[in-house]
N, C-alpha and C positions, 0 to 999 in steps of 0.2 A: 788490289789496285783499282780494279773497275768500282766498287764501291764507293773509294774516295774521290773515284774523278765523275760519281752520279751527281752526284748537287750543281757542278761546274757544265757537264752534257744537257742538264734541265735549264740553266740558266743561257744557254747560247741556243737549243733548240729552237724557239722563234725566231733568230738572226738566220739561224743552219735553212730553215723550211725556206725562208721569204729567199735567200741567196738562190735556193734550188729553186724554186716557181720562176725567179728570174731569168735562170740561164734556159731553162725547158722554155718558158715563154718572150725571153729575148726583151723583158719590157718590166717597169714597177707597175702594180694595179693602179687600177685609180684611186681609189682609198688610203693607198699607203702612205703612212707620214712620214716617209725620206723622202718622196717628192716635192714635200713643202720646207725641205730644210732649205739652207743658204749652200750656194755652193761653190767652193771656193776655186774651183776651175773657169767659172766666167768670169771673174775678177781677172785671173793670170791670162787668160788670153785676151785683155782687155789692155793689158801694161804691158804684154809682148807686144802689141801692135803699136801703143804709142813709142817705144823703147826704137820699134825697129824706125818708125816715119822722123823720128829724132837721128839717128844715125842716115836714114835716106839723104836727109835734108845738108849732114856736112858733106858727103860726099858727091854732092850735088856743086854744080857750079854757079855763079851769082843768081840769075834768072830766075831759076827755078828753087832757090832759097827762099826767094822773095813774094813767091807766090805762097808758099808755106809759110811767111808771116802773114800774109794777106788774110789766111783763112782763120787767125786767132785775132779776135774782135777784144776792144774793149770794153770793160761793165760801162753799161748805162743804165741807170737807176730809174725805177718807173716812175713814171708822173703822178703826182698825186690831182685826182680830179677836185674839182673846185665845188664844195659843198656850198649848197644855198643856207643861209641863217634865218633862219623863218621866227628870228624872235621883233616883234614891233616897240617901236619908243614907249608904248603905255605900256607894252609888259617888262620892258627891260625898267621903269621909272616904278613900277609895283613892286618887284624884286628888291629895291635901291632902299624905297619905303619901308620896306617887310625889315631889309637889314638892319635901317638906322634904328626903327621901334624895338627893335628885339637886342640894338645894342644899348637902348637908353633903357629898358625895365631893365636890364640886369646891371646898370650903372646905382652905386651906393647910396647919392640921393634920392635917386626916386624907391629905392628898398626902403630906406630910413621913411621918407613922406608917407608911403605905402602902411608901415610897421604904426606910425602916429596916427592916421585918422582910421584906421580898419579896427572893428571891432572884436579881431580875432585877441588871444590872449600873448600877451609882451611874451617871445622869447629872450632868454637872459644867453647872451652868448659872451664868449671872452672878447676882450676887446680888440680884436686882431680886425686889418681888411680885408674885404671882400678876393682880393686876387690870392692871399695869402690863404684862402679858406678853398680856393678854387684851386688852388695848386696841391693843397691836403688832399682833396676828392681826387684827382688825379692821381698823385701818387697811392690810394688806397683804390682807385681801378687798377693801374699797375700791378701792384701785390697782389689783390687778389685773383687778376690774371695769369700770373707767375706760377701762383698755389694751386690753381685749378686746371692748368697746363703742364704745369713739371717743366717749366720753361725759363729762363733767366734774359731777361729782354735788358738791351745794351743801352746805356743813355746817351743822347747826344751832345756835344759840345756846348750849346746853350743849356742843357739842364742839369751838367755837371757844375759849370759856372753859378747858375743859379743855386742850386746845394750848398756851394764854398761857399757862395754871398752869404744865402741864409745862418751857414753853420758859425761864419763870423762874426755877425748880426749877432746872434743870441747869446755866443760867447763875451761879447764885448759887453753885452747887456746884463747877464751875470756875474760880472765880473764888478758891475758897479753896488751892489750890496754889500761885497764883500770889504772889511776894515780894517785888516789884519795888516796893512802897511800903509798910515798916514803920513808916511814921509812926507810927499808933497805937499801936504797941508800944514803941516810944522816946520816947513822949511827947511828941511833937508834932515835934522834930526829924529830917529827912529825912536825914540825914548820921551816922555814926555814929565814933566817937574810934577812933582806933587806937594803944595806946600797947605 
């Protein structure tokens, strides 16, 4: 029996010594890390006192009720200080500039005028626009954010809308090569004479 309960005597040994050094020296070391634990006895004497100043308070008569709501204030929200904007009219009109230029070189004419007089070599691209090619590169950052995170990122309401649009768009668009029912075109008959 003492054999079996050695492994279990080795394992509490450190708890056995530190309890005895406590009671011989009436204190935890300073070192010791149950001094830094949480301890859940200042909590309880913390809610016994408000527990008890709550029942003081009903059996308290008007007066002295009322001084006990006196002492519970309510939130007031800190003021927020008033920051100076140290931005001036030329820088704020530099910025304005910077935007509009960098919104017109990525606008399709000036690509197009750009692509005709620069002596670099014509790409042949499909004939799609510019937003729709700008939405491609998005959606291929997308994925390969997804792929290279293990992560599944959520779309939002404008980009699910924008997908159906698309998905309808193309569907609609393939669907006009196809001639496997000229009804409409022959006027309601599906068969056509052969003579």
């Amino acid at each position: 029996v003492l054999e079996k309960m050695r492994p279990v005597d080795q394992k509490l040994k450190y708890q056995i010594d530190k309890l005895m050094r406590a009671a011989v020296t009436g204190s935890l070391g300073e070192n010791d890390p149950l001094r830094f634990k949480p301890n859940p006895q200042n909590l309880m004497s913390k809610l016994e006192e408000s527990d008890q100043e709550e029942s003081g308070s009903d059996e308290n008569e008007g007066g002295e009720s009322k001084k006990s709501h006196s002492k519970v204030k309510k939130y007031v929200p800190p003021r927020l200080a008033p920051v100076h904007y140290d931005d001036t009219e030329v820088e704020r009109e530099r910025r304005i500039l910077e935007r509009a230029k960098k919104r017109a070189l990525s606008s399709s004419v000036i690509r197009e005028l750009k692509e005709q007089y620069t002596d670099a070599p014509e790409e042949i691209r499909e004939g799609r626009a510019y937003h729709m090619m700008h939405h491609e590169k998005e959606e291929q950052h997308r994925t390969k954010y997804e792929e290279s995170m293990m992560v599944r990122l959520n779309l939002t309401k404008k980009e699910k809308a924008r997908k159906k649009r698309a998905l309808a768009m193309t569907s609609q668009l393939n669907s006009l090569t196809h001639f496997t029912d000229i009804s409409a075109l022959t006027g309601g008959d599906t068969r056509t004479e052969v003579r």
